[in-house]
Every structure is written in structure tokens, then in C-alpha cells.
N, CA, C and O atoms as a GROMACS GRO file, in nm:
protein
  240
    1UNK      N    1  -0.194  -0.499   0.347
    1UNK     CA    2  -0.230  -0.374   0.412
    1UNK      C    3  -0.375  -0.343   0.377
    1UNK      O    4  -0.428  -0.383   0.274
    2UNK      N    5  -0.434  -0.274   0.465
    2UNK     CA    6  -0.578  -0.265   0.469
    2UNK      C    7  -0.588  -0.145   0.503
    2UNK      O    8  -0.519  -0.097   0.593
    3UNK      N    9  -0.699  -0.061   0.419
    3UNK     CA   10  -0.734   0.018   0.450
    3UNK      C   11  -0.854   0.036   0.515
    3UNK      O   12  -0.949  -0.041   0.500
    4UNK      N   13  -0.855   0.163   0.608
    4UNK     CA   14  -0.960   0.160   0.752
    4UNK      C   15  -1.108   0.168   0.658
    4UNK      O   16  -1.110   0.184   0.536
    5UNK      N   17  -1.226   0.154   0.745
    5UNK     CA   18  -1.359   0.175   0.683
    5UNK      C   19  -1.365   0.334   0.681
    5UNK      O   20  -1.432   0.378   0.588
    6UNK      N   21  -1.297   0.444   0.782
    6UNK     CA   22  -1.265   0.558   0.782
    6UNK      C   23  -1.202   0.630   0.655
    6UNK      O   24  -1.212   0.748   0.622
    7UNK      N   25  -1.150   0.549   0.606
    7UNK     CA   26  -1.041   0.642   0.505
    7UNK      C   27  -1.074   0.574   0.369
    7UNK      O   28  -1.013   0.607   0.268
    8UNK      N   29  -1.183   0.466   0.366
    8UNK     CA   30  -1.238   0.460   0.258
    8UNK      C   31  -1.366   0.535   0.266
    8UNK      O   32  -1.420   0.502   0.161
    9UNK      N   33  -1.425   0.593   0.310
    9UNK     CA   34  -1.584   0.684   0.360
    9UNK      C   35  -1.521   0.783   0.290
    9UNK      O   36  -1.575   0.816   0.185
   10UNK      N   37  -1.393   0.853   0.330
   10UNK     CA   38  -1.317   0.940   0.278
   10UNK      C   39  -1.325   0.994   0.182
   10UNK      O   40  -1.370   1.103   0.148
   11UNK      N   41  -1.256   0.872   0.108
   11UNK     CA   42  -1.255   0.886  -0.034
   11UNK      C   43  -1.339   0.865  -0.121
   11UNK      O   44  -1.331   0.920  -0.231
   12UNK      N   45  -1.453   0.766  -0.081
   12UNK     CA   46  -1.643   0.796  -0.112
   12UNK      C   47  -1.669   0.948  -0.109
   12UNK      O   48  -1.683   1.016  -0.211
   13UNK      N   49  -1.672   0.980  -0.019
   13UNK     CA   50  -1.786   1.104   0.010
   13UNK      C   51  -1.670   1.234  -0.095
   13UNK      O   52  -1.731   1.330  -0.141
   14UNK      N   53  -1.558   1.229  -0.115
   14UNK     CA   54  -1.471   1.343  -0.182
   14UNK      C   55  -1.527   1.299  -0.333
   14UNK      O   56  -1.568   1.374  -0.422
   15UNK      N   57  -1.519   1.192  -0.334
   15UNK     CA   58  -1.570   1.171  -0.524
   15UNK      C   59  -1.718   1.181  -0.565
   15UNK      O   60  -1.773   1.191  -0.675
   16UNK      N   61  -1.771   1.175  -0.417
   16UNK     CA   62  -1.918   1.180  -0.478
   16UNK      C   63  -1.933   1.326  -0.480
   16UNK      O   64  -2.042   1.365  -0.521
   17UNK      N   65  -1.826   1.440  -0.437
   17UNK     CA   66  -1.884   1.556  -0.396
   17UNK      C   67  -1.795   1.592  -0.585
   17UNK      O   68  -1.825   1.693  -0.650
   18UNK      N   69  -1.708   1.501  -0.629
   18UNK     CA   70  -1.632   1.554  -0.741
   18UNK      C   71  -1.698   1.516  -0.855
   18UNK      O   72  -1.665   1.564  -0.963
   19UNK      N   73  -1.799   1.426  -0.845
   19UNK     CA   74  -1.927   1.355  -0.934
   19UNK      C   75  -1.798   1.266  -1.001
   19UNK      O   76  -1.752   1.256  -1.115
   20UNK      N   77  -1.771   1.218  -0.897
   20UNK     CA   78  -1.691   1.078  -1.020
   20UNK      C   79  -1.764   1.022  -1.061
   20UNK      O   80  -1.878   1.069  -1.051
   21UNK      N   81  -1.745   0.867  -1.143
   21UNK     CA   82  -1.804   0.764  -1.152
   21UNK      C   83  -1.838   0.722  -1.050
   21UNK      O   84  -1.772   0.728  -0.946
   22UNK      N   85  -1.990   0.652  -1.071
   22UNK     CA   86  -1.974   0.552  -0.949
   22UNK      C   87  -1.912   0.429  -0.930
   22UNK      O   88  -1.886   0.350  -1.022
   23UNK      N   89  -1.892   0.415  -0.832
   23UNK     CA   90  -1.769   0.289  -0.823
   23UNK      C   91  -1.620   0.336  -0.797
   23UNK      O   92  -1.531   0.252  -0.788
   24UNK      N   93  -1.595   0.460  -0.784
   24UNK     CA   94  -1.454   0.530  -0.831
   24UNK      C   95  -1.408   0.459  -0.706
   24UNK      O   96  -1.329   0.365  -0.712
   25UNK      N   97  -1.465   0.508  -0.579
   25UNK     CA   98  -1.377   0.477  -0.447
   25UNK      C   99  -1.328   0.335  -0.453
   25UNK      O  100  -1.210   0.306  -0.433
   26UNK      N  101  -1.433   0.238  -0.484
   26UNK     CA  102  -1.426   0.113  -0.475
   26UNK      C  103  -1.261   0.110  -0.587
   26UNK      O  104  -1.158   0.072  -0.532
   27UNK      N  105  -1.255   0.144  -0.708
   27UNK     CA  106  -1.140   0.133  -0.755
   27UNK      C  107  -0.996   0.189  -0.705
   27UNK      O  108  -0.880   0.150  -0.715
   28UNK      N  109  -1.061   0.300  -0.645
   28UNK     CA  110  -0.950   0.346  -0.562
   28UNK      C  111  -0.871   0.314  -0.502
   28UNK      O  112  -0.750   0.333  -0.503
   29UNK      N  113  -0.976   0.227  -0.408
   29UNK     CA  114  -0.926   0.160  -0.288
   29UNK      C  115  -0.828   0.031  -0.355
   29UNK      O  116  -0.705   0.030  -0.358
   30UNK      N  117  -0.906  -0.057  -0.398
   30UNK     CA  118  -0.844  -0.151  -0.505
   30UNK      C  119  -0.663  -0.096  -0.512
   30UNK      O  120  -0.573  -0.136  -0.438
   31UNK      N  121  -0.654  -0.024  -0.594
   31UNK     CA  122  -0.540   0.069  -0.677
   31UNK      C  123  -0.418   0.059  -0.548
   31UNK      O  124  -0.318  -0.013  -0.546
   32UNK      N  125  -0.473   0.170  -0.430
   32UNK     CA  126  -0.405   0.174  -0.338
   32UNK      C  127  -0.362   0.050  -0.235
   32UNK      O  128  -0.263   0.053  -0.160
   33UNK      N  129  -0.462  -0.063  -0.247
   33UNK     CA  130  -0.398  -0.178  -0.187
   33UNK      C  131  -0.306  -0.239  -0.239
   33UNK      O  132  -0.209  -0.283  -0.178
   34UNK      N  133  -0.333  -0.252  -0.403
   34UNK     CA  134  -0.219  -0.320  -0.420
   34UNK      C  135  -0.117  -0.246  -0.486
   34UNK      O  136  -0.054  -0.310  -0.570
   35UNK      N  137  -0.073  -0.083  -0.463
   35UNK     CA  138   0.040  -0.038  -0.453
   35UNK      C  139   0.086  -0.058  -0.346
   35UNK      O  140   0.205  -0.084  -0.358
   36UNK      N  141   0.043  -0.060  -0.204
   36UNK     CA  142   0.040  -0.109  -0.082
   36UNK      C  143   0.123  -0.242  -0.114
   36UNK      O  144   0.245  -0.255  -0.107
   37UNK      N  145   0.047  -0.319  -0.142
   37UNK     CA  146   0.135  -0.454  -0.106
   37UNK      C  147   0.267  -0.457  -0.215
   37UNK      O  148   0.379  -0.495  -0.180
   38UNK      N  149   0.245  -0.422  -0.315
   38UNK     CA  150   0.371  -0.383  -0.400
   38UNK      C  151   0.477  -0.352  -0.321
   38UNK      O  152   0.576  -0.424  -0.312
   39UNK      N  153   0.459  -0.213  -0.246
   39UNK     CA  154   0.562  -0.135  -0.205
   39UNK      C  155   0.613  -0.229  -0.060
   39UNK      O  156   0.730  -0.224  -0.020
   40UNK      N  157   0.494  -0.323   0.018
   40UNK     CA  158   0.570  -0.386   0.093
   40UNK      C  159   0.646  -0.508   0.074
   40UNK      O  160   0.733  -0.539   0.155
   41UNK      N  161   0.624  -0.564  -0.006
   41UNK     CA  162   0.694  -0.686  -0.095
   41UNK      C  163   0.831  -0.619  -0.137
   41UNK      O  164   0.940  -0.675  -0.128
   42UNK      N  165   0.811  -0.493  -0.183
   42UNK     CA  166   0.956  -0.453  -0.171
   42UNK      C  167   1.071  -0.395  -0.047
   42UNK      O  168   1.193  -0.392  -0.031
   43UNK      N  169   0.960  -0.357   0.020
   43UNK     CA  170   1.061  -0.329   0.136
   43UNK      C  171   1.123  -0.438   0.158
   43UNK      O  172   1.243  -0.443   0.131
   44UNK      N  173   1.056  -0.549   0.211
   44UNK     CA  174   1.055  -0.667   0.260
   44UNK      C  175   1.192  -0.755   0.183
   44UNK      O  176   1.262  -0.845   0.229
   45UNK      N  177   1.195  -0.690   0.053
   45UNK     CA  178   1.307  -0.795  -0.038
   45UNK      C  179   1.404  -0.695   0.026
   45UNK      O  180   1.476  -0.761   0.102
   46UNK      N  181   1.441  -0.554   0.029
   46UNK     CA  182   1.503  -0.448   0.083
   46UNK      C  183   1.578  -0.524   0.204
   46UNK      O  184   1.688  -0.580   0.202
   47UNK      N  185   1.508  -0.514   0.284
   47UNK     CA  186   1.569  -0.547   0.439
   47UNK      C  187   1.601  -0.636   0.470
   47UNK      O  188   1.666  -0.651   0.573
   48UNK      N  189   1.542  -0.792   0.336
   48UNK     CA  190   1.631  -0.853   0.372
   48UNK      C  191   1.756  -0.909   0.295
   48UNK      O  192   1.828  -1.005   0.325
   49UNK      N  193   1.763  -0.815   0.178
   49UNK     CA  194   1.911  -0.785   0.103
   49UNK      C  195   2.037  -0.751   0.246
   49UNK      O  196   2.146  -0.802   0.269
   50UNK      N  197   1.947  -0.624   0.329
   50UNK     CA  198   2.036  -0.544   0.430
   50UNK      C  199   2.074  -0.662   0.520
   50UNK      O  200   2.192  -0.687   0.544
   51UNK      N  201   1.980  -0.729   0.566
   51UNK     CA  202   2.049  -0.845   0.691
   51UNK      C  203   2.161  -0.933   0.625
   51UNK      O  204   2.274  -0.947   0.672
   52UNK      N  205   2.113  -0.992   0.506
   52UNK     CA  206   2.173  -1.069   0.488
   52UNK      C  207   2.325  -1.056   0.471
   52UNK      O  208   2.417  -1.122   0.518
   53UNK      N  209   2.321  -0.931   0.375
   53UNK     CA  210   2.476  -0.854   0.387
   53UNK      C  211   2.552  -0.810   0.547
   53UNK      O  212   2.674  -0.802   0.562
   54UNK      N  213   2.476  -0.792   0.628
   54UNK     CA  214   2.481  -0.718   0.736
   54UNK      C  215   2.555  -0.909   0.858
   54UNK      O  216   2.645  -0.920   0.941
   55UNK      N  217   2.458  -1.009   0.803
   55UNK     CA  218   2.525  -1.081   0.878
   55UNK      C  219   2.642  -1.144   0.789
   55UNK      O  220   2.720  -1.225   0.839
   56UNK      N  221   2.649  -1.113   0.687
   56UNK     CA  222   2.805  -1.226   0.642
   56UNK      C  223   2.886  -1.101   0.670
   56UNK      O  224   2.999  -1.139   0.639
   57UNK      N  225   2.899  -0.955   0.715
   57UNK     CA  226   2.992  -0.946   0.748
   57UNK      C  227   3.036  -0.934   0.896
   57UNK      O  228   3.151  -0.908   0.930
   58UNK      N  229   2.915  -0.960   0.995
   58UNK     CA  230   2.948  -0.993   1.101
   58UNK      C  231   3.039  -1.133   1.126
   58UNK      O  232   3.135  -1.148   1.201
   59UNK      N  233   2.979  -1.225   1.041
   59UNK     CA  234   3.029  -1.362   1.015
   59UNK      C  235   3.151  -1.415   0.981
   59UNK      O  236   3.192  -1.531   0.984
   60UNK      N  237   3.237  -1.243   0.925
   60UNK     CA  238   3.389  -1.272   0.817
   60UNK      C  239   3.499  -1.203   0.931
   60UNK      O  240   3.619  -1.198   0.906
   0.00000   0.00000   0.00000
């Protein structure tokens, strides 16, 4: 998952107005991708726990 060049400007221009560090967004962004891919790696094991159950009992 990727985040837009929009919604990282975002979160630049809010930290520079909060005097973060510099660099904050850049970590930010970082942070949120790979909770991003975390959370889809889990869906992904999720749904396909659901099929798989879903076809052995179509199957029985």
C-alpha cells in the first residue's frame, strides 16, 4: 500500500507547522506503510482461513 504524494504533503506541512523534527513525515510515512502492509498480510491470512473453511463445507 502506498501512500498518495497528497497525503504525504499533508503530513509534511502539519509537522512543520508542529516544529517536529525534521525528517518526522518521512518516518511517518515509513511507520504507516508498514502498519499498512502488516494489517494487509493479515487480512489476507483472514480471508483465506474464511474460504478455506467456507469451501470444505460446501465440499461435505
Amino acid at each position: 500500500m502506498q501512500l498518495s504524494a497528497e497525503v504525504f504533503y499533508g503530513f509534511d506541512l502539519f509537522l512543520k507547522q508542529a516544529k517536529a523534527p525534521k525528517g518526522a513525515a518521512t518516518r511517518l510515512k515509513s511507520a504507516l506503510q508498514a502498519v499498512a502492509v502488516d494489517l494487509q498480510l493479515k487480512l489476507t491470512q483472514v480471508l483465506h482461513l474464511i474460504l478455506t473453511r467456507l469451501d470444505s463445507r460446501i465440499m461435505a
